[in-house]
C-alpha positions, -999 to +999 in steps of 0.1 A: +035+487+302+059+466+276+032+445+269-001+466+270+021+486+241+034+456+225-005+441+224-015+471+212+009+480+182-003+443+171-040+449+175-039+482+155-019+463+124-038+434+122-070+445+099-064+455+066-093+479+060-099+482+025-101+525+012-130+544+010-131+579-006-107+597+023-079+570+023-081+570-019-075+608-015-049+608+007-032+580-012-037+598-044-018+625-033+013+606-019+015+591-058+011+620-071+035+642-052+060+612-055+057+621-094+066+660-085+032+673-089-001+674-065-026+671-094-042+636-092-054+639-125-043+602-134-061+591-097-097+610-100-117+576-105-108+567-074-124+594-050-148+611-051-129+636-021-117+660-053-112+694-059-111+709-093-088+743-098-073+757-130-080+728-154-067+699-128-085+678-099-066+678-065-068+662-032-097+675-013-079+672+020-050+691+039-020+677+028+001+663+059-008+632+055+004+622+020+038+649+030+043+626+059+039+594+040+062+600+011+093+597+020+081+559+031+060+558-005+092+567-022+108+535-008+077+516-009+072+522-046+098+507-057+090+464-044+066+454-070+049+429-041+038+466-022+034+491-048+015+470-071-008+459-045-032+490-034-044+472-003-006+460+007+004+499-002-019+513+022-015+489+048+022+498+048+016+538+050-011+529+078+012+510+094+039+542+092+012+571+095-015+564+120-002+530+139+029+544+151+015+575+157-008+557+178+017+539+198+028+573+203-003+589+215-010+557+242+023+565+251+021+600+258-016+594+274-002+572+304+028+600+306+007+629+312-024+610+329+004+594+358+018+632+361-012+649+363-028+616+391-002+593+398-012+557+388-039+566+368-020+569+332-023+536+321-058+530+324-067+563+306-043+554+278-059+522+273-096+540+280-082+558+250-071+532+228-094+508+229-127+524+241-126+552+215-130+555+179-089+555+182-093+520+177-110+517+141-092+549+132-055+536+140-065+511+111-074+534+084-052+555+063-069+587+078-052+618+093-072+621+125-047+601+143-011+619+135-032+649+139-040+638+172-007+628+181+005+660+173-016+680+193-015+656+224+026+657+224+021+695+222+001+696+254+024+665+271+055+691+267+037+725+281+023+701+312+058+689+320+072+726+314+047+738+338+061+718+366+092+740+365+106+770+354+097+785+323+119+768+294+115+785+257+129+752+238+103+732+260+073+755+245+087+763+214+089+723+207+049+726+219+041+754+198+057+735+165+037+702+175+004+721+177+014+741+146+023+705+128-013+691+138-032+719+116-007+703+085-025+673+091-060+684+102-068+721+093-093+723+127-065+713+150-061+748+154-088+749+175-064+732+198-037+750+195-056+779+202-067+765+235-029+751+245-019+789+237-043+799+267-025+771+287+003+790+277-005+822+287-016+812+327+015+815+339+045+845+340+064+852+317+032+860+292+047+876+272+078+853+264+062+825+269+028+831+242+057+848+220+079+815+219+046+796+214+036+814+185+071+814+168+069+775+168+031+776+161+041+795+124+072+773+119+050+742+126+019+755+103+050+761+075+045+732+054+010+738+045+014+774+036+041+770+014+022+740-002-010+764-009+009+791-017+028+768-044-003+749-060-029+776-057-007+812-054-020+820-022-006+805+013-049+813+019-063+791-009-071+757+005-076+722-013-113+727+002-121+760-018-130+737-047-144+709-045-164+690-068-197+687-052-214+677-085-192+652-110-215+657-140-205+643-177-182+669-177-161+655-140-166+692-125-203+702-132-205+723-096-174+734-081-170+755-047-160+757-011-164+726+007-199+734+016-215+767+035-196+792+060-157+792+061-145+755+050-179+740+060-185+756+092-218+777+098-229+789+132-231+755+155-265+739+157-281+728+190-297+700+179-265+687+158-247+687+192-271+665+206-273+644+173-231+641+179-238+627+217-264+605+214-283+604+181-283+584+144-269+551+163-235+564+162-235+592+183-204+592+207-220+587+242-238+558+227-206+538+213-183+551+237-203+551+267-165+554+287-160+592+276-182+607+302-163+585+326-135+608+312-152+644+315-162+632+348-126+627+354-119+659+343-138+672+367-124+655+400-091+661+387-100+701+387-113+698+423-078+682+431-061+710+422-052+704+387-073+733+378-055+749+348-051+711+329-084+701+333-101+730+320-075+730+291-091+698+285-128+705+290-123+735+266-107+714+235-134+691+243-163+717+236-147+739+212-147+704+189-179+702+199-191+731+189-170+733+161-183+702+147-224+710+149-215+735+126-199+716+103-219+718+071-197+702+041-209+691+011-206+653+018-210+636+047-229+658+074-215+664+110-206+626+109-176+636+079-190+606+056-189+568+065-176+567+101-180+550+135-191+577+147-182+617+146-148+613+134-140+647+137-141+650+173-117+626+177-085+648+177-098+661+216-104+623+227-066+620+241-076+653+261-110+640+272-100+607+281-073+616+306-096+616+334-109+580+327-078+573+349-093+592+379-127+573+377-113+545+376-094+542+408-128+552+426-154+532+407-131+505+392-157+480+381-180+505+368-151+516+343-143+480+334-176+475+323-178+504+299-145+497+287-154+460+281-188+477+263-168+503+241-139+478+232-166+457+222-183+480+200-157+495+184-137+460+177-167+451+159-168+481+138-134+476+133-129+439+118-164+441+096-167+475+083-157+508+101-169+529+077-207+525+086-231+554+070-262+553+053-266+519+044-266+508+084-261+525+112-239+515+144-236+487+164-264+469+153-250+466+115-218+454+126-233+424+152-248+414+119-217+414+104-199+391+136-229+371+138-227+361+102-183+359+101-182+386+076-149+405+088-123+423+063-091+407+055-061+407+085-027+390+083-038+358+090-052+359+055-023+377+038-003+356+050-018+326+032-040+317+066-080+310+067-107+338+069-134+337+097-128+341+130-095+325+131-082+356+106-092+381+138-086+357+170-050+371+170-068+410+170-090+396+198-064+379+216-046+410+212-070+438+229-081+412+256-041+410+268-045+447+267-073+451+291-062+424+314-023+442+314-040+473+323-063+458+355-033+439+367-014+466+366-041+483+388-051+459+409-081+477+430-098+463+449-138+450+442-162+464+472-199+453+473-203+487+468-185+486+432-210+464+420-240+484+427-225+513+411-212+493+379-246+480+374-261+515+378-239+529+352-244+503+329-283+506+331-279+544+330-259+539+296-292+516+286-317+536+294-295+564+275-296+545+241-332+542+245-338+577+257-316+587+224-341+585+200-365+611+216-343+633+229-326+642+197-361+647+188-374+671+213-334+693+205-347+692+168-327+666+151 
């Protein structure tokens, strides 16, 4: 376990993924915010993720991230080597924000997946970290990942609660993590809504969904007062003005972040489809290993861990659905430039906890899409993550391997070559991963294995070229 985490924490801070528009938001605030203000007047060149409110451009996003990062920014700041080096500066908050968290989050993932099936954990946890878009995100200054975190470690606390007698610290703790992920990630509540009917399966209802909610509000806190503060209302989000057209002016069109309530219309039928399986990016396609979680799910029910699983299911969907009716004014269900539908990522650590359960009955079979997803998403990861219109999937970023174009790692700032010796240390790192987890394991290979491997993996073919039409006849 030491060394799957150890192998991990390097493989996640080895790329140095230059920003886009989120990261250049997020960082904008932290700068700004570490001047006493959250207008990023001086920083609006450098995103295009802007609101514009009362005569001032702010940070389009919710504000956890740049809250959480400023105390290190504050430090940071202050050696000339890291603050006056933008790609050094968000390397560092990465490193803080979204790598540890994801330390965390494996952590927690082989906790609650070797409670709920013993022996199971770590293979999920790895599932997670390697054969999900966890992997490119833990190296971008994003806030999917604490976000995440936060509402995985609020669901790791009520599952270990459960097992005994009702303890109001124990949910209170949960309720303020779940609370703490919407600071981050305004739809986390999604999640938190579905831990709160967790919550309310077992006696004392009452006490229990009341302590919940109590830590819930004290969790959520942060991001009232910070509305309420900027905009005079604890209602008024940084999304209720965004810039959707610059103009000569900087703010020619200004409104909510799209149509509906913060984006979201009535979910679409044919986006859901177009979030599985469609545009080259859709999640079944480059993650082939998360229906080996729902699947997992799903035995794990039938074993009698009925009210976790469908906790799980139901965070799964409600992201779902949530996201095919996402409708902002940049970016489409996919949230921009992204490998893949980044904003179903926070119910990943959920999904993938029965990848576990698969995997002790059809070991190979999991193997194999974990090799396929690692492989994927390691690609997207060391060339360029944040794919979009200009290419789309894996097919764009093979280009990118086959013709040594990668970003810049450590090797390189530390004075080393680029190539493929800048991201052998990130290789070497996931592969020692993989082969700590199937050691660990050690199941054993029937005849029978194989067969079913290779059926999966031709299913998971014929899928990707099944894609393509099906998204057409669902009316994508």
């Amino acid at each position: 376990m030491l060394v799957a985490s150890v192998a991990l924490l390097i493989a996640y801070a080895w790329p140095e993924q230059g920003a886009g528009w989120n990261a250049s938001a997020h960082f904008a605030l932290v700068r700004s915010l570490a001047d006493g203000t959250a207008k990023i007047d001086p920083y609006r060149e450098e995103t295009g993720d802007v609101g514009w409110y009362r005569g001032h451009y702010y940070t389009a996003k919710a504000p956890g991230l740049a809250l959480y990062s400023l105390p290190l920014w504050l430090v940071l700041e202050r050696i000339p080597q890291i603050g006056d080096a933008r790609d050094r500066a968000l390397w560092a908050l990465n490193f803080w924000a979204c790598v540890i968290p994801a330390i965390i989050l494996f952590l927690l993932v082989r906790a609650v997946g070797d409670r709920l099936a013993p022996g199971t954990g770590l293979i999920s946890a790895i599932a997670l970290g390697l054969g999900t878009m966890v992997l490119p995100f833990s190296t971008m200054y994003f806030s999917h990942i604490p976000a995440a975190a936060a509402s995985f470690a609020a669901f790791a606390f009520l599952v270990r609660e459960r097992d005994g007698p009702f303890r109001p610290r124990t949910v209170l703790a949960a309720g303020l993590l779940a609370g703490v992920a919407v600071v981050f990630e305004y739809p986390s509540a999604l999640i938190g809504l579905m831990l709160a009917g967790y919550v309310l399966r077992l006696p004392p209802r009452l006490a229990r969904g009341a302590t919940y909610a109590v830590g819930a509000v004290s969790g959520v806190l942060p991001v009232i007062v910070y509305q309420w503060l900027e905009y005079g209302s604890p209602l008024h989000t940084p999304y209720d003005d965004v810039v959707a057209v610059p103009g000569t002016t900087g703010h020619d069109v200004v409104g909510p972040n799209g149509k509906g309530i913060l984006g979201v219309t009535a979910p679409r039928f044919s986006d859901a489809i177009s979030l599985l399986i469609g545009d080259d990016r859709g999640l079944l396609i480059l993650s082939p290993l998360v229906a080996a979680g729902v699947v997992g799910l799903v035995l794990l029910l039938r074993a009698g861990r009925r009210a976790e699983s469908l906790t799980c299911l139901a965070i799964g969907a409600a992201m779902l659905v949530y996201n095919a009716g996402y409708t902002p004014v940049f970016g489409g269900i996919w949230g921009g430039g992204s490998p893949g539908p980044r904003l179903l990522l926070t119910s990943l650590p959920f999904v993938m906890l029965g990848a576990g359960v698969v995997f002790r009955r059809a070991p190979l079979a999991v193997l194999a899409l974990l090799v396929a997803s690692t492989a994927i998403y390691a690609a997207a990861t060391v060339t360029y993550p944040r794919i979009g219109e200009e290419g789309t999937g894996p097919w764009t970023w093979w280009e990118y391997v086959r013709s040594s174009t990668f970003i810049d790692t450590l090797t390189v700032e530390f004075g080393g070559p680029g190539g493929w010796v800048s991201v052998f240390p990130f290789v070497l790192a996931i592969s020692t991963v993989i082969v700590t987890g199937v050691w660990a394991s050690r199941q054993r290979i029937s005849r029978s294995d194989v067969a079913v491997a290779a059926a999966t993996v031709a299913a998971w073919v014929v899928l990707i070229l099944a894609a393509p039409s099906l998204v057409a006849s669902a009316g994508g």
